[in-house]
ZAMARGU-4260 file (C-alpha; in steps of 0.2 Angstrom, whole numbers, plus 5000, padded with zeros to 4 digits):
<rodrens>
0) 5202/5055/4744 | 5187/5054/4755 | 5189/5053/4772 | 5182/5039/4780 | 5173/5042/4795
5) 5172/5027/4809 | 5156/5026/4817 | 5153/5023/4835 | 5157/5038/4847 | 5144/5039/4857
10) 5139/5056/4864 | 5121/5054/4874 | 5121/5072/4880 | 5103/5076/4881 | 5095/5060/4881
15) 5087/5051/4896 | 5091/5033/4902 | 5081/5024/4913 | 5088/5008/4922 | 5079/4996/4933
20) 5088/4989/4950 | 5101/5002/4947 | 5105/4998/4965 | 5113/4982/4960 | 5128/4975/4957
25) 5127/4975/4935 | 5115/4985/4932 | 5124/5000/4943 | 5136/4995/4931 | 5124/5000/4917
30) 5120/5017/4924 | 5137/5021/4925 | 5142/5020/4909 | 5127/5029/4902 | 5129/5043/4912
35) 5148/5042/4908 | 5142/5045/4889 | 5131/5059/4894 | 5115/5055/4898 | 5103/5060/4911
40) 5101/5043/4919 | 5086/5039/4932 | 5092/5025/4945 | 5075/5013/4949 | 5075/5002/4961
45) 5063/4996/4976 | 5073/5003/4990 | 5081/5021/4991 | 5096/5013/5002 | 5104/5003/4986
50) 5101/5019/4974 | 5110/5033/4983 | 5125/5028/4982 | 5127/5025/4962 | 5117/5044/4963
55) 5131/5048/4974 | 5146/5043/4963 | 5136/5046/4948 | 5132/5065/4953 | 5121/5076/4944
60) 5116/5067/4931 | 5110/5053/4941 | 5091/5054/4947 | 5086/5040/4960 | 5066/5035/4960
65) 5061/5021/4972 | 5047/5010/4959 | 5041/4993/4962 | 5042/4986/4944 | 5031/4973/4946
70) 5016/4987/4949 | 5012/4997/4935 | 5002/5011/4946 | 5022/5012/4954 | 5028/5014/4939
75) 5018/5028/4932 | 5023/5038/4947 | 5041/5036/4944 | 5040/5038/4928 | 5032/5058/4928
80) 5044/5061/4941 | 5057/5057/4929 | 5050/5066/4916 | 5048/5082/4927 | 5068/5081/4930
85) 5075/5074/4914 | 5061/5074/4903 | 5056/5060/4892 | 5065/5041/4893 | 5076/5038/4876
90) 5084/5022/4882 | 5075/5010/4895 | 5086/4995/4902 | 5076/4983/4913 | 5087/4976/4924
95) 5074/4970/4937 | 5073/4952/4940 | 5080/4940/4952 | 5075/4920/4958 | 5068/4916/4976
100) 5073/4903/4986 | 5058/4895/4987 | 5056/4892/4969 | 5074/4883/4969 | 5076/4864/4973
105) 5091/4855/4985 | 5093/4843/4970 | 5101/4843/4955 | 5092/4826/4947 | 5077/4817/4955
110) 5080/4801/4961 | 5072/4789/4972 | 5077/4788/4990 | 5082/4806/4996 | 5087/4811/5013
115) 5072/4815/5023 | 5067/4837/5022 | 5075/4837/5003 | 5066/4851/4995 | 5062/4842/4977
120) 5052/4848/4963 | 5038/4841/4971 | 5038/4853/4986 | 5041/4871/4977 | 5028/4882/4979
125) 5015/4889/4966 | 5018/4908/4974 | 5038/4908/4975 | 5036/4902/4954 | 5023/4915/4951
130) 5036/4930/4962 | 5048/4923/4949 | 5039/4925/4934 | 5032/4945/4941 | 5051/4949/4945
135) 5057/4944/4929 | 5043/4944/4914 | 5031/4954/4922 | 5044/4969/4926 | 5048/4969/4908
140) 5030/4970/4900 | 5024/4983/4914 | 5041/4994/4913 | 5040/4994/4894 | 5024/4997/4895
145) 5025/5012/4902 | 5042/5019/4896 | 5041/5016/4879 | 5022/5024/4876 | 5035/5042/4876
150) 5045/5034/4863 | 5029/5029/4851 | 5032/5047/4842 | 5051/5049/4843 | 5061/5033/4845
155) 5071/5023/4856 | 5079/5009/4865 | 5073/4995/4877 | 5088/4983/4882 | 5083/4968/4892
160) 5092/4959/4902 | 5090/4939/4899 | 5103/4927/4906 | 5112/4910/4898 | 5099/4902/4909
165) 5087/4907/4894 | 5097/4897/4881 | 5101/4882/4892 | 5092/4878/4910 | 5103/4877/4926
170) 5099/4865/4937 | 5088/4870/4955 | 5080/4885/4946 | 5066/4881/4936 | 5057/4896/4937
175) 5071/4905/4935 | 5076/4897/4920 | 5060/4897/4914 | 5058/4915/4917 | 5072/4922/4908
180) 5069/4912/4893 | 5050/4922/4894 | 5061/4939/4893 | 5069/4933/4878 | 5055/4930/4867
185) 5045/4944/4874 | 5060/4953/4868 | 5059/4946/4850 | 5041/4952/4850 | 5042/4969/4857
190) 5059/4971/4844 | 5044/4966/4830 | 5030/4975/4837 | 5039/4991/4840 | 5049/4992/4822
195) 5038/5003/4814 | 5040/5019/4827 | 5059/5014/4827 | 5059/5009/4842 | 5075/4994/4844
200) 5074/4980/4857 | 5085/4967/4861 | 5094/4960/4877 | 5109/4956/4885 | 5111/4937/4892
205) 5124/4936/4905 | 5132/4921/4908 | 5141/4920/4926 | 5144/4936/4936 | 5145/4937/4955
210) 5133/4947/4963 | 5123/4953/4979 | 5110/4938/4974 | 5122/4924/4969 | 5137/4927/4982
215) 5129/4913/4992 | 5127/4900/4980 | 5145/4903/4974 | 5156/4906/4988 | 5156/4899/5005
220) 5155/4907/5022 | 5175/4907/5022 | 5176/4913/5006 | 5183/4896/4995 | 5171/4893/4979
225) 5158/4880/4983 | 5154/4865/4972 | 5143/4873/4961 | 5155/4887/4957 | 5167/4872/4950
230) 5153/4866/4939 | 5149/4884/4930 | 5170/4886/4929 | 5172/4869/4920 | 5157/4873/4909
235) 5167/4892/4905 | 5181/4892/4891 | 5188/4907/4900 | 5187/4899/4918 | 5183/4914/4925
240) 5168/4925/4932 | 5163/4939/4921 | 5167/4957/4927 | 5153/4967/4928 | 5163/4981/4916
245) 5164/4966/4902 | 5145/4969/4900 | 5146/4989/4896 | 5154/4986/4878 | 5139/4977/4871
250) 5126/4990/4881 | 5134/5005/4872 | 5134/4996/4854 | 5117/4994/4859 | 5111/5010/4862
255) 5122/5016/4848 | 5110/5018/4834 | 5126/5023/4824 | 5135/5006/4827 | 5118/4996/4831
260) 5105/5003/4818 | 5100/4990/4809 | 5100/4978/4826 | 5085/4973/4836 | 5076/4957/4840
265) 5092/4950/4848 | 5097/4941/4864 | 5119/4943/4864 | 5127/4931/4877 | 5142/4938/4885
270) 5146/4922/4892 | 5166/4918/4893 | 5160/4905/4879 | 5149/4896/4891 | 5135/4895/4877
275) 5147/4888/4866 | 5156/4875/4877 | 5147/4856/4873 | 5156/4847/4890 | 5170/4840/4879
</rodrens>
């Protein structure tokens, strides 16, 4: 009888992983596990403060590069730094992205008659939408950009990260909203455009994690959940956050050409069946 051998032990030894905010809360996550399956993995982030730490638990097969993903001149320079350590990037995760606060609205709903200094659609500002749009779309088409010109010749893998906010808009973040769903179609055309040099791209949406970003919005000052936290719970079959470990499965399947070969072009909730809840 043949034996029948199951796919899906992934051993990375060898290959270099390049992950974007590896400072932060998932996507230190991301790093971890990637170096866990053997790869030489370069931490990215803005600030050196935020990446030392995951090197440091990480240890030698960790690399931290301060880059300003939203500059592709910053990029470059991090990117033949990596190369001169670890050679050449096999698997890029862009993680970078984020909202700010002054693209975000104080109401849910427009509606006539608000209290006096309510920050509405009507007063959002054209530069906090634009930051938005540099943080989360931009990041992705300049750090692809330039990561995946080393894997033209030999192959790879480009996981995004998108968010549920792509599939259905949250209320108060319309450029954020708006912005992830521009990470998810860049991802379908990057996933088309690159198949020929078998190169695979697809994304990860997230549905609700707490992290350094969000903490605010979800939990108050004395630590009780605030009132938006009971919407997103309602909305979530589980009733429950997502742990930031819950997202490592579908990374590793990802990069697992064994287990993912035949996948790219795809944008997989990991959602506590958020994306499939209707409200009744």
């Amino acid at each position: 009888m043949e034996e029948y051998k199951l796919p899906g032990a992934l051993d990375l030894t060898g290959k270099t992983a390049v992950v974007t905010a590896a400072g932060g809360v998932l996507m230190s996550e991301f790093a971890r596990a990637l170096a866990a399956c053997g790869a030489n993995t370069a931490l990215v982030g803005p600030h050196m403060a935020s990446l030392e730490p995951v090197s440091a638990a990480i240890g030698e097969r960790a690399f931290a590069v301060t880059a300003d993903c939203t500059s592709k001149e910053s990029l470059i320079a991090a990117r033949d730094k990596i190369k001169e350590r670890f050679g050449p990037c096999d698997i890029l995760v862009n993680g970078a992205g984020g909202n700010d606060p002054s693209a975000t609205t104080d109401n849910e709903t427009m509606t006539a008659g608000l209290p006096e200094g309510t920050k509405t659609f009507f007063e959002l500002g054209d530069a906090g939408f634009a930051r938005v749009f540099n943080l989360n779309v931009l990041s992705v088409f300049l750090t692809t950009q330039v990561f995946a010109e080393d894997m033209v010749d030999r192959g790879g893998n480009v996981i995004n990260v998108s968010s549920m906010n792509a599939f259905r808009p949250l209320t108060k973040i319309p450029a954020y909203s708006a912005a992830k769903a521009g990470v998810s179609n860049m991802t379908q055309w990057l996933a088309v455009h690159f198949a020929p040099c078998g190169i695979r791209v697809n994304a990860i949406a997230p549905g609700f994690f707490v992290t350094k970003q969000n903490k605010g919005l979800l939990f108050n000052a004395d630590g009780t959940p605030t009132a938006r936290t009971g919407k997103i719970l309602a909305a979530t079959p589980q009733k429950r956050f997502g742990k930031p470990s819950e997202l490592v499965g579908t990374l590793l399947w990802l990069v697992n050409d064994e287990t993912s070969g035949f996948v790219t072009g795809t944008v997989i909730p990991v959602d506590g069946g958020f994306a499939a809840y209707s409200g009744v």
